[in-house]
C-alpha positions as CSV (number, residue, x, y, z in Angstrom):
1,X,0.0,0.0,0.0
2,X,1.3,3.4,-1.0
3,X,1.4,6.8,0.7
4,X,-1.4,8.0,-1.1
5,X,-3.4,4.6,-0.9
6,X,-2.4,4.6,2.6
7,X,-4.1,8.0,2.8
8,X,-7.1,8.1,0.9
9,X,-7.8,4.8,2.7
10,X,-7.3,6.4,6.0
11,X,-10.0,9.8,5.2
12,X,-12.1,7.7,3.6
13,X,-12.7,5.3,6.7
14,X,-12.4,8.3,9.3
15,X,-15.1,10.1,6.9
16,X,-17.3,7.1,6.4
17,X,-17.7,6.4,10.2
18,X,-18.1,9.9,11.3
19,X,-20.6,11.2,9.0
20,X,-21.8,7.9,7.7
21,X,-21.9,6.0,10.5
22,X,-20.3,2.7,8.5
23,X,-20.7,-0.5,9.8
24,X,-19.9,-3.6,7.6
25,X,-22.8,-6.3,7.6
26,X,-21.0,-9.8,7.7
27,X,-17.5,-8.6,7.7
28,X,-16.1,-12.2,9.0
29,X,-16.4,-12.6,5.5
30,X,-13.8,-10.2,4.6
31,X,-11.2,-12.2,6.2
32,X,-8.7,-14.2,4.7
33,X,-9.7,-13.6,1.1
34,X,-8.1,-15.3,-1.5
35,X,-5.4,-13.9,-3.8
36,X,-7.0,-12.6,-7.3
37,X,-10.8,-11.6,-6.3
38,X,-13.6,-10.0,-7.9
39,X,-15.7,-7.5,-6.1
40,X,-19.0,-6.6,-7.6
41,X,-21.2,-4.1,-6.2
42,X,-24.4,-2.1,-6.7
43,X,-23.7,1.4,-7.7
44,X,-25.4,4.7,-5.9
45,X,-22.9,7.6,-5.4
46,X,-19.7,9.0,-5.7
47,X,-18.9,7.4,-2.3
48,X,-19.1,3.7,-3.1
49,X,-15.4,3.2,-4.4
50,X,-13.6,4.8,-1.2
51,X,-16.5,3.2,0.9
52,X,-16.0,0.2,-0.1
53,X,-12.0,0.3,-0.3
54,X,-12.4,1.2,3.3
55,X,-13.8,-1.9,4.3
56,X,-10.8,-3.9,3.2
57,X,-7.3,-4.3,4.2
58,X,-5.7,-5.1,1.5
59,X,-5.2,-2.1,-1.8
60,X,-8.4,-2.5,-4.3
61,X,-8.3,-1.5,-7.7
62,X,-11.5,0.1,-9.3
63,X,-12.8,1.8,-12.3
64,X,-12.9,5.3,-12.8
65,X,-14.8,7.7,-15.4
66,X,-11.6,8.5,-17.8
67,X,-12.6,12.1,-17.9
68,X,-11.5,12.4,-14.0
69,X,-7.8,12.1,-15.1
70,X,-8.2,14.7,-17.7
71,X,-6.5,17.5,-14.9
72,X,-2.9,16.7,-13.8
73,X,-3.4,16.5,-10.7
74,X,-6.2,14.6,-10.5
75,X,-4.6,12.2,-12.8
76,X,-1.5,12.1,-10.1
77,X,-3.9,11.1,-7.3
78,X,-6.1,8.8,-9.6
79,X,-3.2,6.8,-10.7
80,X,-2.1,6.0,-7.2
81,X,-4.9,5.4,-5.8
82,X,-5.5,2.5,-8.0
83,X,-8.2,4.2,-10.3
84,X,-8.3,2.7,-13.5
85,X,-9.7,4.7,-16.6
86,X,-12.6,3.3,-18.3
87,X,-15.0,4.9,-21.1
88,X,-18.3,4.4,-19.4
89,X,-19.9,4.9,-22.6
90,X,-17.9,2.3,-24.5
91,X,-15.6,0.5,-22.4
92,X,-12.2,-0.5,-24.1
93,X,-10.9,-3.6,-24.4
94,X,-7.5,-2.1,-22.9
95,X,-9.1,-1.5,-19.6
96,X,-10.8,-5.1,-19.8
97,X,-7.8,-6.8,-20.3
98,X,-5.9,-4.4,-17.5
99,X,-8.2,-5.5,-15.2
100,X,-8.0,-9.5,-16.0
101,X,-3.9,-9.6,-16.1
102,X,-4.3,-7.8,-12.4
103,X,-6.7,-10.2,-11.2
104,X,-4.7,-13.2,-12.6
105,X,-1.7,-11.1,-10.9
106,X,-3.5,-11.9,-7.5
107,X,-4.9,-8.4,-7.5
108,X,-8.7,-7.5,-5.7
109,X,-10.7,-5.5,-8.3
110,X,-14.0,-3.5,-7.2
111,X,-16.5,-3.7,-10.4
112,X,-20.2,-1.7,-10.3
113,X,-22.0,-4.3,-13.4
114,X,-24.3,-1.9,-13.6
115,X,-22.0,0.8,-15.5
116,X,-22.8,3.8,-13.8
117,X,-24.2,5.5,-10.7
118,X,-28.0,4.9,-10.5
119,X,-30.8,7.8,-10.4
120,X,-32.7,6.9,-7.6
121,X,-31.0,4.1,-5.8
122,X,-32.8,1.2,-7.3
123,X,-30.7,-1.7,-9.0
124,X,-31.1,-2.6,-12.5
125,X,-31.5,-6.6,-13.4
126,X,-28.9,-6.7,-16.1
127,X,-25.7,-6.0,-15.7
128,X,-23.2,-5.4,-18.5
129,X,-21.7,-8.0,-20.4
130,X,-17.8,-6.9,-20.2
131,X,-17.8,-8.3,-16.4
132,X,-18.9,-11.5,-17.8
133,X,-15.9,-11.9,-19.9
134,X,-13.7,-10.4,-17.0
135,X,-15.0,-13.4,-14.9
136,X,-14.2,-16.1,-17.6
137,X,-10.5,-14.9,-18.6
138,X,-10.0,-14.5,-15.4
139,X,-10.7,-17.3,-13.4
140,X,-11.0,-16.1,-10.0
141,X,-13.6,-15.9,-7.3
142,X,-16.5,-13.4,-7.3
143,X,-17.7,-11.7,-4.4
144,X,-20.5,-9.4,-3.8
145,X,-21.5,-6.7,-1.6
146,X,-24.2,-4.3,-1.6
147,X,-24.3,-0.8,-0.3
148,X,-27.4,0.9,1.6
149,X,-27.7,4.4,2.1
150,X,-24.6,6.3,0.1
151,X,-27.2,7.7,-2.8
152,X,-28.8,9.2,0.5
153,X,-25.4,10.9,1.9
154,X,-23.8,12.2,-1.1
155,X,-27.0,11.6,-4.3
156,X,-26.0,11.6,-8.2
157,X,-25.8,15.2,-9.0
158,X,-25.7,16.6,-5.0
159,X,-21.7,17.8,-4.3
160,X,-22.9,18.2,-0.4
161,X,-22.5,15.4,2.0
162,X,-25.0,14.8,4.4
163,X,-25.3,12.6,7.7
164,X,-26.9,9.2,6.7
165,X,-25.9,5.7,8.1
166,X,-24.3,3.7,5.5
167,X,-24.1,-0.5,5.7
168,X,-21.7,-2.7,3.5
169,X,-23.4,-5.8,3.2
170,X,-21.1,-8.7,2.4
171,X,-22.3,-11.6,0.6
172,X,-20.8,-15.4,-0.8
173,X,-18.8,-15.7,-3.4
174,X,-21.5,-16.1,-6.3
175,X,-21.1,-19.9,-8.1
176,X,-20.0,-19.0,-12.0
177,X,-18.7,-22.0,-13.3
178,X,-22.0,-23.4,-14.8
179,X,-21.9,-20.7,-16.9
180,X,-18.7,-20.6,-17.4
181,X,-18.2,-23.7,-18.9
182,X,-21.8,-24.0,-21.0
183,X,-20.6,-25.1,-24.3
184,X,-24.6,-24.4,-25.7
185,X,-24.0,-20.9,-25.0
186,X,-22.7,-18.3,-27.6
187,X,-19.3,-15.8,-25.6
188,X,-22.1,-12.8,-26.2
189,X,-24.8,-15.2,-24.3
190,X,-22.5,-16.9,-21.7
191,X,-20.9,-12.8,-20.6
192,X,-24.7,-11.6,-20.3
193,X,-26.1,-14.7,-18.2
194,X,-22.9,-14.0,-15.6
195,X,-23.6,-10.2,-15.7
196,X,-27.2,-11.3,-14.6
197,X,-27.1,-13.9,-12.1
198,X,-24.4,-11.3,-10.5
199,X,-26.6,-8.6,-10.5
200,X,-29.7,-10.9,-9.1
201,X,-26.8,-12.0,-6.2
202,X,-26.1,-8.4,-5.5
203,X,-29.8,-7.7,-5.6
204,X,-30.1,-10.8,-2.8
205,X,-28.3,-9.3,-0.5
206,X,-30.5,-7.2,2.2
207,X,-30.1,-5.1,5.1
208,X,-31.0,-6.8,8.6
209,X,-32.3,-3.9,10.0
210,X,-33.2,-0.3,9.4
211,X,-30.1,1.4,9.0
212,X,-29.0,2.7,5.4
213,X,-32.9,2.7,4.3
């Protein structure tokens, strides 16, 4: 972990507990992860990737809009945070393939399937396909989580953060290799039933009691 991992990682869990309240539902299952893992997540607000980051111990790599970099010095802090430029509009194959060659590395990547920060806080049902093929180059284990309450404490569009509890729900790793290794489907087919049945264990994962709603 860098200096400037170190210390984004240190504001953002000092940030997320004081005005967030953060607590981590099942965290047990953050420990002892394996080497080269997945992290899928639903997608609300600006503060998912440092929230989430937070929440583990070991350096995460995660996706950033490629505009963010366009200023030097946000490019400087992006870089070494382990942002990684992506086109949300069209994502590149370059960033695709970045992403497997760290996971097969024994990297942890953070991926939203969804694409991009949703309006109201509700979950689509599909995800996109280019985390499908991430999950069969790569090989590795998926795990999902599911935030509750960040599109409450800092909303799509809003550049003030408010008080609002905020829960990290931490689920299984989802079971892939069914779909994986289906022969009957086409690659376009096999990507988008992994996007889904990602999504749908995302969407599984709920909040035991009121906090974050």
């Amino acid at each position: 972990m860098n200096f400037w991992y170190w210390l984004g990682h240190s504001l953002s869990k000092l940030v997320s507990k004081v005005v967030c309240s953060f607590r981590v539902q099942d965290g047990e299952r953050l420990e002892n992860l394996p080497k080269g893992l997945l992290i899928v997540s639903n997608h609300v607000s600006f503060l998912d990737p440092p929230f989430i980051g937070g929440a583990f111990r070991e350096p995460i790599f995660y996706f950033a809009r490629k505009t963010l970099f366009d200023h030097p010095v946000a490019n400087f802090l992006y870089t070494r945070v382990n942002a990684i430029p992506v086109n949300q509009e069209k994502p590149e194959i370059s960033s695709l393939k970045l992403v497997i060659s760290l996971l097969k590395d024994g990297e942890k990547v953070l991926i939203f399937p969804e694409g991009e920060r949703t309006l109201d806080g509700k979950m689509k049902t599909e995800g996109e396909p280019g985390v499908g093929m991430i999950v069969c180059k790569a090989n590795v284990p998926v795990l999902p989580v599911r935030l509750f309450g960040p599109e409450k404490a800092l909303p799509r569009g809003s550049r003030k953060l408010k008080r609002h509890p905020v829960t990290l729900a931490v689920g299984e790793p989802v079971a892939l290799d069914d779909l994986v290794n289906d022969e009957s489907l086409s690659s376009k087919e096999r990507y988008q039933a992994i996007a889904n049945r990602i999504m749908a264990a995302i969407g599984s994962l709920e909040l035991r009691d009121s906090r974050g709603e």
